[in-house]
N, C-alpha and C positions, 0 to 999 in steps of 0.2 A: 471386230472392234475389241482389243483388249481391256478397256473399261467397263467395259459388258462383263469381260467373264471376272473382273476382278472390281466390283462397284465400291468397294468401301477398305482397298486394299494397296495401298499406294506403292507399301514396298515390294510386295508381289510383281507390281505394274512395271516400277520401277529397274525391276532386276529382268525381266520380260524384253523389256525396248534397251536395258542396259544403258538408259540414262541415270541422271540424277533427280531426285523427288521435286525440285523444285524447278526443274524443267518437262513436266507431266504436264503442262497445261498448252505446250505446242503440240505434244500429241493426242489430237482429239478425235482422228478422223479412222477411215477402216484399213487394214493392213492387208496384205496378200503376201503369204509368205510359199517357198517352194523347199520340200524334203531332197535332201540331198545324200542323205548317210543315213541306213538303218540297222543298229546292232543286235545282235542275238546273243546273249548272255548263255555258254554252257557250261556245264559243270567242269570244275580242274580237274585235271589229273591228278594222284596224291602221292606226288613224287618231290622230289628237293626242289625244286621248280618253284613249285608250291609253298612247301615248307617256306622258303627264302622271302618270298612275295609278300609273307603273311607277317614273319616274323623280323626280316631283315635278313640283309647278306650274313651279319656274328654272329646269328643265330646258332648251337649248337646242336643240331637236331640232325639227327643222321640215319633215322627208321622212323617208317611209320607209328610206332609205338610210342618212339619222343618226343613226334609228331603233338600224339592224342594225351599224353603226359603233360606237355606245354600248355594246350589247351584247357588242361582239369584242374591244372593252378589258376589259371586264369580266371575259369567260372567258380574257383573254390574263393581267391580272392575280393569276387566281388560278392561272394554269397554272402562271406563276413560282414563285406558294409551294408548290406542288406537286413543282416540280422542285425546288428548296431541301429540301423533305422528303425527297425518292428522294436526292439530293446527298448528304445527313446521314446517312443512312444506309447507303449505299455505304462512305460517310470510315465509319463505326461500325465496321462490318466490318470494313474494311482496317487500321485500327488495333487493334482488338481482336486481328486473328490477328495484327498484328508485335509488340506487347507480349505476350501470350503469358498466361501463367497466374501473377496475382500472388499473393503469400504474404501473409495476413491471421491476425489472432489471434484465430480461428474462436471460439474458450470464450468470450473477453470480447464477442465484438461478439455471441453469442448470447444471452449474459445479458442486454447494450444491448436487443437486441431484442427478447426476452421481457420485460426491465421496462418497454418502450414499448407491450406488447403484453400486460398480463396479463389482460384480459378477454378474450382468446384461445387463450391456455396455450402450454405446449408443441411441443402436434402443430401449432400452427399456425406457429409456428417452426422445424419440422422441414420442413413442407412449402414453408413462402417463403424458406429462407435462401439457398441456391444463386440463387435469381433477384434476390434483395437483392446477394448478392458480382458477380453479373454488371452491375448496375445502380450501383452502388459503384465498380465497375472502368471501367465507362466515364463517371462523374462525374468520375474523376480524370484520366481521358484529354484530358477535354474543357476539365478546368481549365487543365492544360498546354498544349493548343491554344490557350487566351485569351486566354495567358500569352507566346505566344513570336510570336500573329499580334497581339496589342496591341489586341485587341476589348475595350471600354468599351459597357457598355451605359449610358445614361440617364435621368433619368425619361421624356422625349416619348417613349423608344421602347419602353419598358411601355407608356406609356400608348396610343401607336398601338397597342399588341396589343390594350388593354383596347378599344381603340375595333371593331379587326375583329373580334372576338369577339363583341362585340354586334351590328354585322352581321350576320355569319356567324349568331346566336342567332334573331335573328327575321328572315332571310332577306327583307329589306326592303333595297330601293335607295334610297329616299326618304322614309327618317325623319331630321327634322329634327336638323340642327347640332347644337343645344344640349338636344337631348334623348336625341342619342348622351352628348355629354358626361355627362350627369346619369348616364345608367345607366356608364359607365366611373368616374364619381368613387363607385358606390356597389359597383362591381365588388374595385375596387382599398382600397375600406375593409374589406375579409374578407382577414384575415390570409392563410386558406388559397386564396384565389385568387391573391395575389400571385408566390408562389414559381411557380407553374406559367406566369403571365405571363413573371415575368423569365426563365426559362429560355427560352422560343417566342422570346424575343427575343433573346437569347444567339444561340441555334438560327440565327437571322434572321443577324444579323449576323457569326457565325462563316462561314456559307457565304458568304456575299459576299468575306470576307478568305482565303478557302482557296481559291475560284478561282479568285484572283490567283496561287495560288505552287502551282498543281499543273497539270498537263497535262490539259484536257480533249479528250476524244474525243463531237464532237457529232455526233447523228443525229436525222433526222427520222422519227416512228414515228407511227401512228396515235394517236386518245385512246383506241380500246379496247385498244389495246396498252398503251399509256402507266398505262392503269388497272390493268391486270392487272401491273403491274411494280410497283406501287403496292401492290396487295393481297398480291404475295409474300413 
């Protein structure tokens, strides 16, 4: 009975029977299903085969070595966004304890929030509102950084987020050009993805202009270390 293994999980259920959510309620009874195909995953070969698969047929990789070259950009590129991430939130920190604890008109912004929230009531604004004023506190912090370092965000640099997002989404090196495009031009047409883009890019481009006017102290650390500082 796939409600059994999936009780509070519709879209799971849903992609399971490869119907639609709102035709879950014909399937209620037990299933019997029959294996027909079982794959065994073994390791490639590490020949051009490979290289092409990973990287694309225009790939330019013609030794192993270019190979493993290709790849050390790749994990070097995202290490950067990684350290931009630990960056950003170091500056969160450090700014939050020198501002200090700001004074907000707790009645009206609760009201705000409860009328944004009434299919949630109350307790539910009881229990998100401190982490709203924390989240509030460092929006205005960050506008004021954007403000005094002259960070302009644009549209190519949404749109680069929209593009490493979709990367990042289907964890492919080698989808085509214009078929990242298509999924970033259908990314960036949902209202509700946009806000989240333009801030990553904000994000993006504030670190690059705060490391120019603050002192850093560089060390070289392992990446299991570098992860665990990451999950802190």
């Amino acid at each position: 009975n796939p409600r059994n293994a999936y009780p509070e999980s519709d879209g799971e259920m849903a992609a399971l029977l490869k119907v639609e959510k709102d035709q879950l309620a014909d399937y209620t009874g037990d299933f019997s299903f029959q294996i027909t195909q079982i794959s065994h995953f073994v390791p490639a070969e590490n020949n051009e085969e490979l290289w092409k698969a990973v990287y694309g047929q225009d790939a330019d990789i013609k030794d192993e070595a270019a190979f493993r070259q290709t790849i050390a950009e790749g994990v070097r590129q995202q290490l950067v966004q990684d350290e931009d991430f630990k960056f950003m939130q170091d500056v969160r920190k450090h700014c939050e304890k020198k501002v200090g604890e700001l004074t907000f008109a707790n009645d009206i912004l609760k009201r705000v929030m409860l009328q944004n929230n009434q299919d949630k009531g109350e307790k539910f604004v009881e229990e998100n509102y401190d982490r709203s004023i924390k989240e509030l506190t460092w929006h205005l912090i960050k506008n004021k950084l954007v403000e005094q370092t002259g960070v302009k965000v644009e549209e190519q640099d949404i749109r680069e987020i929209a593009r490493q997002s979709t990367l990042a989404q289907y964890g492919m090196g080698n989808i085509p050009g214009e078929l990242i495009e298509k999924y970033a031009d259908e990314m960036l047409k949902k209202r509700e993805n946009v806000e989240p883009l333009v801030e990553a890019a904000i994000d993006r481009k504030l670190a690059v202009a705060l490391k120019e006017v603050v002192k850093l102290d560089t060390k070289e650390i392992s990446l299991e270390d570098f992860n665990k500082m990451l999950e802190a």
